[in-house]
mmCIF file of the N, C-alpha and C atoms, coordinates in Angstrom:
data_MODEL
# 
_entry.id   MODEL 
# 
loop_
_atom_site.group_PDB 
_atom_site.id 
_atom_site.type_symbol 
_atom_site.label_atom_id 
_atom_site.label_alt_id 
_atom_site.label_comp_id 
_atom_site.label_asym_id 
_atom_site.label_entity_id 
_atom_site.label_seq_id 
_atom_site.pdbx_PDB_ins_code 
_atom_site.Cartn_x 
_atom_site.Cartn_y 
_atom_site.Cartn_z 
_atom_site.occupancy 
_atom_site.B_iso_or_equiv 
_atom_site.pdbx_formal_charge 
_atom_site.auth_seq_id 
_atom_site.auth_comp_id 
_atom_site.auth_asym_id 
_atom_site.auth_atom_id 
_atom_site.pdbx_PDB_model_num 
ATOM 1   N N  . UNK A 1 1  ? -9.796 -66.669 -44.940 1.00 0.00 ? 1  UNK A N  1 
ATOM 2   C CA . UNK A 1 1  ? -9.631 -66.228 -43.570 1.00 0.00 ? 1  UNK A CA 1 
ATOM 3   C C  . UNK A 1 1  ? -8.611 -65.085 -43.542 1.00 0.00 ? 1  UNK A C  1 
ATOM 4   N N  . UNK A 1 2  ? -8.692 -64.033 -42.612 1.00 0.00 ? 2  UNK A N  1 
ATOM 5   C CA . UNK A 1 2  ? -7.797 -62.937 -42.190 1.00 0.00 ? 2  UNK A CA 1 
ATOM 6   C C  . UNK A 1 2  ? -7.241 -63.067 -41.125 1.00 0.00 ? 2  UNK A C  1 
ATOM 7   N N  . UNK A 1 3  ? -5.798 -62.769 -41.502 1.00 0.00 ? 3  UNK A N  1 
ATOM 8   C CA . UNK A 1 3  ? -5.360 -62.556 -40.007 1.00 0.00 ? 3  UNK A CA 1 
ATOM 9   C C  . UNK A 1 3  ? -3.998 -61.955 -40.528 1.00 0.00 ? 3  UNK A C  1 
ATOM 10  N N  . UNK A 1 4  ? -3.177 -62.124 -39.203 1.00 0.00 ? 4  UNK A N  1 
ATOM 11  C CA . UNK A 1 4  ? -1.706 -61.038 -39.488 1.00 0.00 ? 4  UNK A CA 1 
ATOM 12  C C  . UNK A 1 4  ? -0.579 -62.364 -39.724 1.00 0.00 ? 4  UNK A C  1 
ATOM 13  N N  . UNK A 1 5  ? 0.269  -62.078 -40.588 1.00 0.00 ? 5  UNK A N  1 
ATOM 14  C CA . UNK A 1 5  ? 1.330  -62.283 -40.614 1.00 0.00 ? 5  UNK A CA 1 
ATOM 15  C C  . UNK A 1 5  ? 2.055  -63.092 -39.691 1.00 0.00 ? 5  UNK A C  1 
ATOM 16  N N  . UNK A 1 6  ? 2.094  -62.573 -38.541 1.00 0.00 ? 6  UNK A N  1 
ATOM 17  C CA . UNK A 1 6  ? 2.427  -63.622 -37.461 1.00 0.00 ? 6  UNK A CA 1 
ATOM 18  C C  . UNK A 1 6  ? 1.923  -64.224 -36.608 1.00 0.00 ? 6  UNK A C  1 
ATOM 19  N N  . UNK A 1 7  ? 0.831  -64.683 -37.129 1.00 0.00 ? 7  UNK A N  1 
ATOM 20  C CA . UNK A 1 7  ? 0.061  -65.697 -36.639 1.00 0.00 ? 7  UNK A CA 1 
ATOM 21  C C  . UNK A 1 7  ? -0.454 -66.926 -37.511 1.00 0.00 ? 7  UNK A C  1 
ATOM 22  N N  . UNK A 1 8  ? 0.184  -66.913 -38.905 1.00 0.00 ? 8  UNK A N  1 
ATOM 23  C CA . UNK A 1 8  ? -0.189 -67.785 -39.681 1.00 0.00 ? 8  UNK A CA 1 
ATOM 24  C C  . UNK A 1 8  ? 1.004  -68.737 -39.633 1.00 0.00 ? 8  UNK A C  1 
ATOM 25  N N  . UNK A 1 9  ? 0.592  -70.540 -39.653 1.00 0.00 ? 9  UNK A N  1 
ATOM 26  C CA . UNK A 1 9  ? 1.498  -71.297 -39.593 1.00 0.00 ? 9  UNK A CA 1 
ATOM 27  C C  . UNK A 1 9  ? 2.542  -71.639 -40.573 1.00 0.00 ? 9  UNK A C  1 
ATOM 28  N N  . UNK A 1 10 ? 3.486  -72.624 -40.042 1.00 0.00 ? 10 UNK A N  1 
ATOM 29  C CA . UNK A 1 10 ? 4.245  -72.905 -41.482 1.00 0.00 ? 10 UNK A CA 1 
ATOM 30  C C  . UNK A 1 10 ? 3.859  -73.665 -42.882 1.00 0.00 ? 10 UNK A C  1 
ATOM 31  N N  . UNK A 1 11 ? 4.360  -73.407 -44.002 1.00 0.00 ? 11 UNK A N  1 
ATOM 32  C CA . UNK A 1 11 ? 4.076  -74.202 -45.266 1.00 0.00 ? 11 UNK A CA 1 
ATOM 33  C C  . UNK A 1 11 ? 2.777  -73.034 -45.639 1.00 0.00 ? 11 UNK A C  1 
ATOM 34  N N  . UNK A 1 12 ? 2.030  -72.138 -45.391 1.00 0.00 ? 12 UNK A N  1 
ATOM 35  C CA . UNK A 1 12 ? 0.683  -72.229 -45.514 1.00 0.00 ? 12 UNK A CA 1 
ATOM 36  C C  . UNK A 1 12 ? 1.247  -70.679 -46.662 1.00 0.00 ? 12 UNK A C  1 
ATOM 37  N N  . UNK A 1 13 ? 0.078  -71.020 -47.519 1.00 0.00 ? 13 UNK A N  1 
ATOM 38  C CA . UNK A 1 13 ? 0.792  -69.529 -48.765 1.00 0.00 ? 13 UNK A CA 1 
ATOM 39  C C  . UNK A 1 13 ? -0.667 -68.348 -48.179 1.00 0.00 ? 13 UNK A C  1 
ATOM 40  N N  . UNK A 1 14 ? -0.072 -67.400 -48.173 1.00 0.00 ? 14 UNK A N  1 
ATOM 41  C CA . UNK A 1 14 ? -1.060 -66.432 -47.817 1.00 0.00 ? 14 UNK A CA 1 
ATOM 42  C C  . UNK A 1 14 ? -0.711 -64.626 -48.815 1.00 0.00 ? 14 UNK A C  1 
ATOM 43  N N  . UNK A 1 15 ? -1.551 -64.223 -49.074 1.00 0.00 ? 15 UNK A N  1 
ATOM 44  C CA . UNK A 1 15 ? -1.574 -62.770 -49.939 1.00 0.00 ? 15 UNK A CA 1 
ATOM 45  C C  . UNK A 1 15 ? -1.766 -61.868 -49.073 1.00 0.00 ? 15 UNK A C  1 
ATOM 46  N N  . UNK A 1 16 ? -1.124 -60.645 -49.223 1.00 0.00 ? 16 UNK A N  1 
ATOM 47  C CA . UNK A 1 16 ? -1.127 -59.184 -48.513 1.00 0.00 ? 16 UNK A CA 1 
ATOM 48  C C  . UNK A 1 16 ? -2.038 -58.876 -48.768 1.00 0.00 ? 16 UNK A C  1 
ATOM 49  N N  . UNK A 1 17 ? -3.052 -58.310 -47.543 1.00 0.00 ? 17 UNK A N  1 
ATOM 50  C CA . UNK A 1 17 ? -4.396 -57.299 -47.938 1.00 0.00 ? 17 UNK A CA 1 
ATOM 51  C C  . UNK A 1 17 ? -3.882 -55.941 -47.846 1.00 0.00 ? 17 UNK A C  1 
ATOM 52  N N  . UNK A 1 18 ? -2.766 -55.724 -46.819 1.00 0.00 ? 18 UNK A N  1 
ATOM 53  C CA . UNK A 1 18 ? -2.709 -54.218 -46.089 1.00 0.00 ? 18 UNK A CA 1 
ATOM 54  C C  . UNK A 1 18 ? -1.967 -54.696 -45.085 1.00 0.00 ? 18 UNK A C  1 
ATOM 55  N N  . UNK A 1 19 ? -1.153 -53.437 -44.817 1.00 0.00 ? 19 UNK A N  1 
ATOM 56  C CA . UNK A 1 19 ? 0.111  -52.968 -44.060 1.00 0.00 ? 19 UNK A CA 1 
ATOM 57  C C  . UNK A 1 19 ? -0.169 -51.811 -43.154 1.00 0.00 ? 19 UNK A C  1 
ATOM 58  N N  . UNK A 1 20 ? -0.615 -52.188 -42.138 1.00 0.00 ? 20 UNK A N  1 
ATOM 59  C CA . UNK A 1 20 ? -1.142 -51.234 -41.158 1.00 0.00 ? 20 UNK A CA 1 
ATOM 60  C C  . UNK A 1 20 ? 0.334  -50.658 -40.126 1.00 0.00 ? 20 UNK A C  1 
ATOM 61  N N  . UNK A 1 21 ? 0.734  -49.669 -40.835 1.00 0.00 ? 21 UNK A N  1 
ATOM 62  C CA . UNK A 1 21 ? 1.966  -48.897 -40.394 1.00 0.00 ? 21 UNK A CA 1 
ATOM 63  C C  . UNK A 1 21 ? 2.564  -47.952 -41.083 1.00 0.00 ? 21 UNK A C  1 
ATOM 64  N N  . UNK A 1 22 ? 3.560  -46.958 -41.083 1.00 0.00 ? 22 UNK A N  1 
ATOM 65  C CA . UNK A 1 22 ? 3.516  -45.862 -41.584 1.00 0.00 ? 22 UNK A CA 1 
ATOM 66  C C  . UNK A 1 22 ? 4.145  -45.606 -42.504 1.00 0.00 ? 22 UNK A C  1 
ATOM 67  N N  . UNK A 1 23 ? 4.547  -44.952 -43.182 1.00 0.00 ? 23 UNK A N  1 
ATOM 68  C CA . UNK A 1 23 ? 5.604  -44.319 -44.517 1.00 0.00 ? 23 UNK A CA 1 
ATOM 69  C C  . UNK A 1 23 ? 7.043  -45.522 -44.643 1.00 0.00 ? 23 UNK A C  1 
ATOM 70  N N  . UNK A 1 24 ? 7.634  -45.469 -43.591 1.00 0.00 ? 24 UNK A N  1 
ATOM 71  C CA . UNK A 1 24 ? 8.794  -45.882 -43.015 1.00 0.00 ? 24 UNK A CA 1 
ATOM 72  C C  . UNK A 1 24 ? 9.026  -47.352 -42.896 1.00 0.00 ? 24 UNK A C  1 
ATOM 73  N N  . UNK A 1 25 ? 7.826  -47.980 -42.736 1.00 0.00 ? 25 UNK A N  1 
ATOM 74  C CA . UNK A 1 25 ? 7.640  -49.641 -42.978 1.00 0.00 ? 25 UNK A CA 1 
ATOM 75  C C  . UNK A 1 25 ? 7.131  -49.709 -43.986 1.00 0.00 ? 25 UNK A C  1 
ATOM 76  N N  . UNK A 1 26 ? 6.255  -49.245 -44.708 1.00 0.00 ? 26 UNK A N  1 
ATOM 77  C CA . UNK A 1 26 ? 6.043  -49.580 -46.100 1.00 0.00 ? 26 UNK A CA 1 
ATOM 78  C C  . UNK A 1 26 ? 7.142  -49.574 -47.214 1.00 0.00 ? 26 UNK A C  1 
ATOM 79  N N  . UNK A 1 27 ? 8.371  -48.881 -46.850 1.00 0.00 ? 27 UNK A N  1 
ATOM 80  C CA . UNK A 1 27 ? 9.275  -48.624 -47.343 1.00 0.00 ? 27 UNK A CA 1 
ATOM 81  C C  . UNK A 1 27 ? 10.467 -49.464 -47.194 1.00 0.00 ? 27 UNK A C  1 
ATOM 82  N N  . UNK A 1 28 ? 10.507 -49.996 -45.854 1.00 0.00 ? 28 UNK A N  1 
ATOM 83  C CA . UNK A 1 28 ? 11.374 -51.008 -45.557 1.00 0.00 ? 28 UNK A CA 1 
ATOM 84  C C  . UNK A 1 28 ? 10.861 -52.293 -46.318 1.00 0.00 ? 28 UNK A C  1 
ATOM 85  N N  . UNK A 1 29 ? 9.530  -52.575 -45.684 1.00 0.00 ? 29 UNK A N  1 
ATOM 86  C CA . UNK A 1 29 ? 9.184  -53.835 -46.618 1.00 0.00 ? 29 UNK A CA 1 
ATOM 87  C C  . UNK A 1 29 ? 8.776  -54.013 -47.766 1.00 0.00 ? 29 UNK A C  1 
ATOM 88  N N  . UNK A 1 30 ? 8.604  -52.602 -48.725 1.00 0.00 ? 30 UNK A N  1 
ATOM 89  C CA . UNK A 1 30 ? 8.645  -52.853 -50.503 1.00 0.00 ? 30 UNK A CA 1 
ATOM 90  C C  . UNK A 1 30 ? 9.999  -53.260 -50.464 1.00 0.00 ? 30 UNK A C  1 
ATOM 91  N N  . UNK A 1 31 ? 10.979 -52.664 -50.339 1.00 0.00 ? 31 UNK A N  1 
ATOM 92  C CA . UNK A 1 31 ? 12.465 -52.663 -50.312 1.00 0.00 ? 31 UNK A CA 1 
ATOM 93  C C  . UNK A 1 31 ? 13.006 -54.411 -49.904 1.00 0.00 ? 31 UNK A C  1 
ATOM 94  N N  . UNK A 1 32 ? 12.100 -55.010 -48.792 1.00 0.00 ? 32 UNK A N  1 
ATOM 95  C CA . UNK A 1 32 ? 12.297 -56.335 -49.042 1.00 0.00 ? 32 UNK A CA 1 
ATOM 96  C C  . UNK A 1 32 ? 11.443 -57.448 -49.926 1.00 0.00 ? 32 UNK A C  1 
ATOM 97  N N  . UNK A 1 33 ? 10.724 -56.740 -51.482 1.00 0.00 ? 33 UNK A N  1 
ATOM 98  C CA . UNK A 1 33 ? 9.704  -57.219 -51.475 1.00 0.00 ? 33 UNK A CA 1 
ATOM 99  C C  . UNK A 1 33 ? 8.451  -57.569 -51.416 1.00 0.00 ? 33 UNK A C  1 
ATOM 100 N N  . UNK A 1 34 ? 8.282  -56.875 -50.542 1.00 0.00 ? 34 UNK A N  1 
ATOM 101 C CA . UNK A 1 34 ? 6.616  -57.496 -49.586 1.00 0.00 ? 34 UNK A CA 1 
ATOM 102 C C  . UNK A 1 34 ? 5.495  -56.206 -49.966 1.00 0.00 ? 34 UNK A C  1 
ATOM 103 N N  . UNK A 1 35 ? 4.500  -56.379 -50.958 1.00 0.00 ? 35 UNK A N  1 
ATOM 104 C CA . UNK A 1 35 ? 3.588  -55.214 -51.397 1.00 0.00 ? 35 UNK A CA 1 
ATOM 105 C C  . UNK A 1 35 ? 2.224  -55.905 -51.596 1.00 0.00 ? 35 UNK A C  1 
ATOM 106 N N  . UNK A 1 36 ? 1.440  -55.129 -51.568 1.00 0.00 ? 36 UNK A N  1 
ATOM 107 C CA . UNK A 1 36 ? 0.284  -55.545 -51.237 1.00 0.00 ? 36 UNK A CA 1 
ATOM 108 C C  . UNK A 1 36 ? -0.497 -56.586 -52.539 1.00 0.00 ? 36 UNK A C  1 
ATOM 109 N N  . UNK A 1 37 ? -1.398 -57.176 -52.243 1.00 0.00 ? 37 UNK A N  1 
ATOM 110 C CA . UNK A 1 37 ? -1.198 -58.089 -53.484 1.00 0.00 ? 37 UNK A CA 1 
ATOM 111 C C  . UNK A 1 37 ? -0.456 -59.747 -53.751 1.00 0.00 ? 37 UNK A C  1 
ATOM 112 N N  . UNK A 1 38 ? 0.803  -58.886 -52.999 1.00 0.00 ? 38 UNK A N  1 
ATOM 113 C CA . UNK A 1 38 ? 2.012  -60.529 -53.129 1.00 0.00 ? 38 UNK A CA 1 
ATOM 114 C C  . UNK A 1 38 ? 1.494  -61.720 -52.476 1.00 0.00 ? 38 UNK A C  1 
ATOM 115 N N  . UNK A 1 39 ? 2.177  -63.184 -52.829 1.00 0.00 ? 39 UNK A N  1 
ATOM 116 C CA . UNK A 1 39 ? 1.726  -64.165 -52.504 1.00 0.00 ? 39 UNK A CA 1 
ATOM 117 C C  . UNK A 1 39 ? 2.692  -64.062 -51.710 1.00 0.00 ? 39 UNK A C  1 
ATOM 118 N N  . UNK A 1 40 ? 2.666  -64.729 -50.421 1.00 0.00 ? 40 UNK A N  1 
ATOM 119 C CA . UNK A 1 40 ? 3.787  -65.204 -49.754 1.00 0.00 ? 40 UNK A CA 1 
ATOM 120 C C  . UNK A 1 40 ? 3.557  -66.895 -48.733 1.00 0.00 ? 40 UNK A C  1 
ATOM 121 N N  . UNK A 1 41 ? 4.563  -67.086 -48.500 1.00 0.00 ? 41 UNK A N  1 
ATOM 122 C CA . UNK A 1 41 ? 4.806  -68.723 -48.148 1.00 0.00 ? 41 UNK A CA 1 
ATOM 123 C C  . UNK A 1 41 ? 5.167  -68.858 -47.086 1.00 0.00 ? 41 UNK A C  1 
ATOM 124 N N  . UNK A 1 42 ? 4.941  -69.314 -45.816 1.00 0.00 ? 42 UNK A N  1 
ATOM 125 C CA . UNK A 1 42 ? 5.788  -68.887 -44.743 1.00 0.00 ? 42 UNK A CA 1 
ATOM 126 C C  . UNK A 1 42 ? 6.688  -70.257 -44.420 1.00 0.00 ? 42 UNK A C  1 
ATOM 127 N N  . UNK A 1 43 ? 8.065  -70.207 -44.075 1.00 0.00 ? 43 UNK A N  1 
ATOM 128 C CA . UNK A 1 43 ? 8.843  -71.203 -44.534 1.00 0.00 ? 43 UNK A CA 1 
ATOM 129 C C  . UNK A 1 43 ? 9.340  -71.526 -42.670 1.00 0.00 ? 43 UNK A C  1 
ATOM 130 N N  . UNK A 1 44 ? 9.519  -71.069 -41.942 1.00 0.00 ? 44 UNK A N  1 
ATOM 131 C CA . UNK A 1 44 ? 9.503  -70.981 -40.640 1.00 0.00 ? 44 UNK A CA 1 
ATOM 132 C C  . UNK A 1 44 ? 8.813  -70.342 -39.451 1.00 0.00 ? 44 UNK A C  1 
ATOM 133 N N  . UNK A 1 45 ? 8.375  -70.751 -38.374 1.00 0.00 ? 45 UNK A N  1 
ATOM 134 C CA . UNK A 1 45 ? 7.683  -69.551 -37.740 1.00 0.00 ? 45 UNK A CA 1 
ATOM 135 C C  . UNK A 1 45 ? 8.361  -69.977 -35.936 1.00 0.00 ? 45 UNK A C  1 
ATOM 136 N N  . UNK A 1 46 ? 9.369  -69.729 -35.714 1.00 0.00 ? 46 UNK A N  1 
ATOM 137 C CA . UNK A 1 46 ? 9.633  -69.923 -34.515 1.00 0.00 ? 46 UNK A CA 1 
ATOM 138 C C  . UNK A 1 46 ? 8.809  -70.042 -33.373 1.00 0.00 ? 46 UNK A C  1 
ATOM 139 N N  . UNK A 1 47 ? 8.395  -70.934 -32.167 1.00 0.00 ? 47 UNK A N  1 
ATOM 140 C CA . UNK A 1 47 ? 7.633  -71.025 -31.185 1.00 0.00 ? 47 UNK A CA 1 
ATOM 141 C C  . UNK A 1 47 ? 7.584  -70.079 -30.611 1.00 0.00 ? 47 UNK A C  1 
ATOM 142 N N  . UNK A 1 48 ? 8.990  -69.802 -29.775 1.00 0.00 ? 48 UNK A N  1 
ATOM 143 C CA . UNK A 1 48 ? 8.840  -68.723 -28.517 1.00 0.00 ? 48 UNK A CA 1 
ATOM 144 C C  . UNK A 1 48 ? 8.934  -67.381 -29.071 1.00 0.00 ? 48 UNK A C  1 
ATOM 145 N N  . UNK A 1 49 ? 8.523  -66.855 -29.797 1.00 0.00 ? 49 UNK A N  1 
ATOM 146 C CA . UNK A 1 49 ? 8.566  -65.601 -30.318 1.00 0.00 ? 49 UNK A CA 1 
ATOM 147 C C  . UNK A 1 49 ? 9.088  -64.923 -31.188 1.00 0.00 ? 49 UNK A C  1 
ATOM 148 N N  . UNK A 1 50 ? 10.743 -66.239 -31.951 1.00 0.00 ? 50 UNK A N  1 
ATOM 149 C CA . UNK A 1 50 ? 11.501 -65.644 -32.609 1.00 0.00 ? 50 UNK A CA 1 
ATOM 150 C C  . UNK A 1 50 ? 10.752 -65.184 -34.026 1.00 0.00 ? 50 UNK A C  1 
ATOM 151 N N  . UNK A 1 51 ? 11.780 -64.758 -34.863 1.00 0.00 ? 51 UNK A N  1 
ATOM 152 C CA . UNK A 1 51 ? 11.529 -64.122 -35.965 1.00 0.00 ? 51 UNK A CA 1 
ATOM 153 C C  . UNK A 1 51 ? 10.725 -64.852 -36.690 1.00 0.00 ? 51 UNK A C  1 
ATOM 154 N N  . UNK A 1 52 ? 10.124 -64.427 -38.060 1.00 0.00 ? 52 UNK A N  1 
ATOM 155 C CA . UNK A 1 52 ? 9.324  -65.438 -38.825 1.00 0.00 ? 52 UNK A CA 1 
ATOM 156 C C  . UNK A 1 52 ? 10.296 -65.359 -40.289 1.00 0.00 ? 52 UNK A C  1 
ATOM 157 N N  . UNK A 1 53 ? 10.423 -67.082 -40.878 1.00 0.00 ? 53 UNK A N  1 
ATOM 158 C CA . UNK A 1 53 ? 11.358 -66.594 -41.878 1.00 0.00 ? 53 UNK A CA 1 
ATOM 159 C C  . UNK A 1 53 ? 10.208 -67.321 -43.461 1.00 0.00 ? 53 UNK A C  1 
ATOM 160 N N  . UNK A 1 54 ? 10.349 -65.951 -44.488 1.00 0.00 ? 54 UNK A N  1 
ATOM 161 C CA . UNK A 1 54 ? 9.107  -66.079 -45.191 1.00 0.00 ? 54 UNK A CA 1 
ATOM 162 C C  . UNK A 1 54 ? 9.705  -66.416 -46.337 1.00 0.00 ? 54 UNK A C  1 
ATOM 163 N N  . UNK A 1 55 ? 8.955  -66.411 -47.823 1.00 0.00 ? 55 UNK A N  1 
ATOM 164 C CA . UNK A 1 55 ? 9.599  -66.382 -49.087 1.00 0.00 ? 55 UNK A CA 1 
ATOM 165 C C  . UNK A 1 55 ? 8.913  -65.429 -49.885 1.00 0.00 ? 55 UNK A C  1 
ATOM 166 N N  . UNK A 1 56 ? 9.005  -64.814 -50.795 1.00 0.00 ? 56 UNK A N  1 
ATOM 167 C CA . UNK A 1 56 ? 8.495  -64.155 -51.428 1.00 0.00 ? 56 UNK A CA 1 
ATOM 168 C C  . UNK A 1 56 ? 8.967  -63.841 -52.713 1.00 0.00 ? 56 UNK A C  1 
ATOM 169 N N  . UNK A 1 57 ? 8.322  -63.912 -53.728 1.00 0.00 ? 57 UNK A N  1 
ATOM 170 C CA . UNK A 1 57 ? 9.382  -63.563 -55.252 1.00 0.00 ? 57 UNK A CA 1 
ATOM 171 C C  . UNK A 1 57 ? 10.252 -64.478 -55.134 1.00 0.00 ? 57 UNK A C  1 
ATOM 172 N N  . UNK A 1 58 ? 10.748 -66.114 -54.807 1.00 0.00 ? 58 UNK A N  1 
ATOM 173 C CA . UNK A 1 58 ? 11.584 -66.403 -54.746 1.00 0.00 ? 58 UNK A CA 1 
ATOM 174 C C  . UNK A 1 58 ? 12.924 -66.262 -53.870 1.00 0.00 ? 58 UNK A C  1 
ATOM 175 N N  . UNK A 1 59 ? 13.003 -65.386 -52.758 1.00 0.00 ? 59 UNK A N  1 
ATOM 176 C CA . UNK A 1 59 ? 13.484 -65.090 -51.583 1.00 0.00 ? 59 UNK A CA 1 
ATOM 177 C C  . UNK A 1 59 ? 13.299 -65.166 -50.229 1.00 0.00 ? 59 UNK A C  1 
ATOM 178 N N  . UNK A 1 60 ? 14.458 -65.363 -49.848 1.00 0.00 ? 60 UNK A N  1 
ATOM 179 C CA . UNK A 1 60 ? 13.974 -65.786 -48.225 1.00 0.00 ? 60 UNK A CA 1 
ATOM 180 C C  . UNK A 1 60 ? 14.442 -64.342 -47.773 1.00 0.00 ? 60 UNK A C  1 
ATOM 181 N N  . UNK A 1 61 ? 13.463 -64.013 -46.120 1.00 0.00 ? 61 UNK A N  1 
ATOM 182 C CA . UNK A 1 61 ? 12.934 -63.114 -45.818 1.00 0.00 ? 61 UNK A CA 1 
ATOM 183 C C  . UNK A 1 61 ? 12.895 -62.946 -44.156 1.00 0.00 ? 61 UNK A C  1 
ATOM 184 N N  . UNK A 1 62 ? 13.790 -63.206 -43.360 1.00 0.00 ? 62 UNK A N  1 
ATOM 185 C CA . UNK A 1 62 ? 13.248 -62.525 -42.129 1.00 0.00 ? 62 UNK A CA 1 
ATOM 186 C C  . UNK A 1 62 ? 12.912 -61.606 -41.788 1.00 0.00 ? 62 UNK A C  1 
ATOM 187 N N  . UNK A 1 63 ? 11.209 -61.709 -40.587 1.00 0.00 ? 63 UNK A N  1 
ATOM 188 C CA . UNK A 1 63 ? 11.007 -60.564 -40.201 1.00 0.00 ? 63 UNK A CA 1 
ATOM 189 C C  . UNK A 1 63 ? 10.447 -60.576 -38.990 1.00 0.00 ? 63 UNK A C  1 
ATOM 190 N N  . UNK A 1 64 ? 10.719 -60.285 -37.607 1.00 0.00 ? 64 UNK A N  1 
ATOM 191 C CA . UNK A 1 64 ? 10.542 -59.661 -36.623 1.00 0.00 ? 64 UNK A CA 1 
ATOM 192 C C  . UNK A 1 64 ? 8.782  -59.716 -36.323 1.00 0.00 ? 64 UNK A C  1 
ATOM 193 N N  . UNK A 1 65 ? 8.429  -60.377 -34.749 1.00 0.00 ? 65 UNK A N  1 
ATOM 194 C CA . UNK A 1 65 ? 7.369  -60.349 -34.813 1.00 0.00 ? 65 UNK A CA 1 
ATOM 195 C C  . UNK A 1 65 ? 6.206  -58.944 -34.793 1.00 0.00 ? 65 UNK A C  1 
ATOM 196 N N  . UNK A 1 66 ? 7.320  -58.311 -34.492 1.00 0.00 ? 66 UNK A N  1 
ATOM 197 C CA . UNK A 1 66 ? 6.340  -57.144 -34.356 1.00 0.00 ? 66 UNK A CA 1 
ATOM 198 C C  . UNK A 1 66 ? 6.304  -56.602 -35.811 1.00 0.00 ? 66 UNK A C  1 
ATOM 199 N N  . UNK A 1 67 ? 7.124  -56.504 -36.751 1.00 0.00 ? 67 UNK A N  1 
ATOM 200 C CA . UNK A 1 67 ? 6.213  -56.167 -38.338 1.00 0.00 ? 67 UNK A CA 1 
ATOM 201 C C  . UNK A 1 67 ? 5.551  -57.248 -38.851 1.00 0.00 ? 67 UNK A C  1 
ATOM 202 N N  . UNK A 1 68 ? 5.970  -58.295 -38.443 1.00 0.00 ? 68 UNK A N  1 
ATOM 203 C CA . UNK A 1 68 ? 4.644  -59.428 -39.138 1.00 0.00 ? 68 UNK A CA 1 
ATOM 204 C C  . UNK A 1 68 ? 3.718  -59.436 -38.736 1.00 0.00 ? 68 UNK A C  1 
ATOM 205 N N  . UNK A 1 69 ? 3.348  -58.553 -37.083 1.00 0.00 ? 69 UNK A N  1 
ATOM 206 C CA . UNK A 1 69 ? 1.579  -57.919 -36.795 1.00 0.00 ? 69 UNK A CA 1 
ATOM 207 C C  . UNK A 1 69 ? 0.759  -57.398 -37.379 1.00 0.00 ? 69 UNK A C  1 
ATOM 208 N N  . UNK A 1 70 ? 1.688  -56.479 -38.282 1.00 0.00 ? 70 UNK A N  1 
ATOM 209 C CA . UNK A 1 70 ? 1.132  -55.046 -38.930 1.00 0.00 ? 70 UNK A CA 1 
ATOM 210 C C  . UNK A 1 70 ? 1.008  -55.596 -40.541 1.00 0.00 ? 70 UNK A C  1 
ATOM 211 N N  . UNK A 1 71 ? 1.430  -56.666 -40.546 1.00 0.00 ? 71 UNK A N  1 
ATOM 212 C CA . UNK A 1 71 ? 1.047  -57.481 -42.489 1.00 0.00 ? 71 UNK A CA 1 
ATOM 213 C C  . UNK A 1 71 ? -0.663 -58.001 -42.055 1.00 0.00 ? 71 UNK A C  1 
ATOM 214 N N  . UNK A 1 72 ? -1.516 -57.876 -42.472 1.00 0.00 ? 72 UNK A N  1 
ATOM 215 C CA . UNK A 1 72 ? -2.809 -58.390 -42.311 1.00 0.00 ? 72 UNK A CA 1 
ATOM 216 C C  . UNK A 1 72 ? -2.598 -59.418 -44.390 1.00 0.00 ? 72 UNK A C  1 
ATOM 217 N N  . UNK A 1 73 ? -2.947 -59.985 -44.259 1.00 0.00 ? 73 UNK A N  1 
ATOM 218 C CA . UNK A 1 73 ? -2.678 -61.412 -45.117 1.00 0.00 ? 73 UNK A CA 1 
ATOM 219 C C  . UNK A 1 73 ? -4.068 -62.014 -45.053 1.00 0.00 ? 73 UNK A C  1 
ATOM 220 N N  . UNK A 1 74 ? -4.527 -62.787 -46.117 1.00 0.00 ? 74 UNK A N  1 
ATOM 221 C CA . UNK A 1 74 ? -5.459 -63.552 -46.376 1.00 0.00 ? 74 UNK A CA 1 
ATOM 222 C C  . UNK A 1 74 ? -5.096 -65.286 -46.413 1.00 0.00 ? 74 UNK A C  1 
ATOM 223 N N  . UNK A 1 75 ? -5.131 -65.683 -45.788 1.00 0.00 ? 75 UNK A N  1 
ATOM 224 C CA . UNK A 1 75 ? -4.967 -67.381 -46.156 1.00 0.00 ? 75 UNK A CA 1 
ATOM 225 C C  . UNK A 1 75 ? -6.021 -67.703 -46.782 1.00 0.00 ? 75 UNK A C  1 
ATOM 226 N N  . UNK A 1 76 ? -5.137 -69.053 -48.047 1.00 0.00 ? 76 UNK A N  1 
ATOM 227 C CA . UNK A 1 76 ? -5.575 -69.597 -48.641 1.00 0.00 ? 76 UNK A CA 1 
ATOM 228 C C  . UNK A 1 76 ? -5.192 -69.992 -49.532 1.00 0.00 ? 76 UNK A C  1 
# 
């Protein structure tokens, strides 16, 4: 299944398809990690909107719902 980043629940491991955003976020989030390909885990996902807190490579990871829109991810 496809979907974005912040809409996938907790515990659930999901892989990067694509990063739909520009020079400037791809850059922020290699820099935390996060490249296309990677497995990631999502370890919190706040109800009312807050941040989502992820793992990746062994690291924890907050990120803001509005860049976890623009992660499109595969569950599974």
């Amino acid at each position: 299944m496809i979907t974005t980043l912040d809409l996938v629940k907790e515990s659930q491991k999901v892989r990067v398809i694509n990063i739909s955003g520009g020079w400037g976020l791809r850059q922020r989030l290699g820099g935390l990690g996060i490249h296309f390909g990677d497995e990631i885990v999502i370890k919190k996902s706040a109800i009312m909107h807050g941040p989502i807190l992820i793992s990746v490579h062994g690291n924890q990871v907050a990120l803001g719902r509005g860049v976890a829109r623009k992660v499109t991810v595969e569950v599974g």
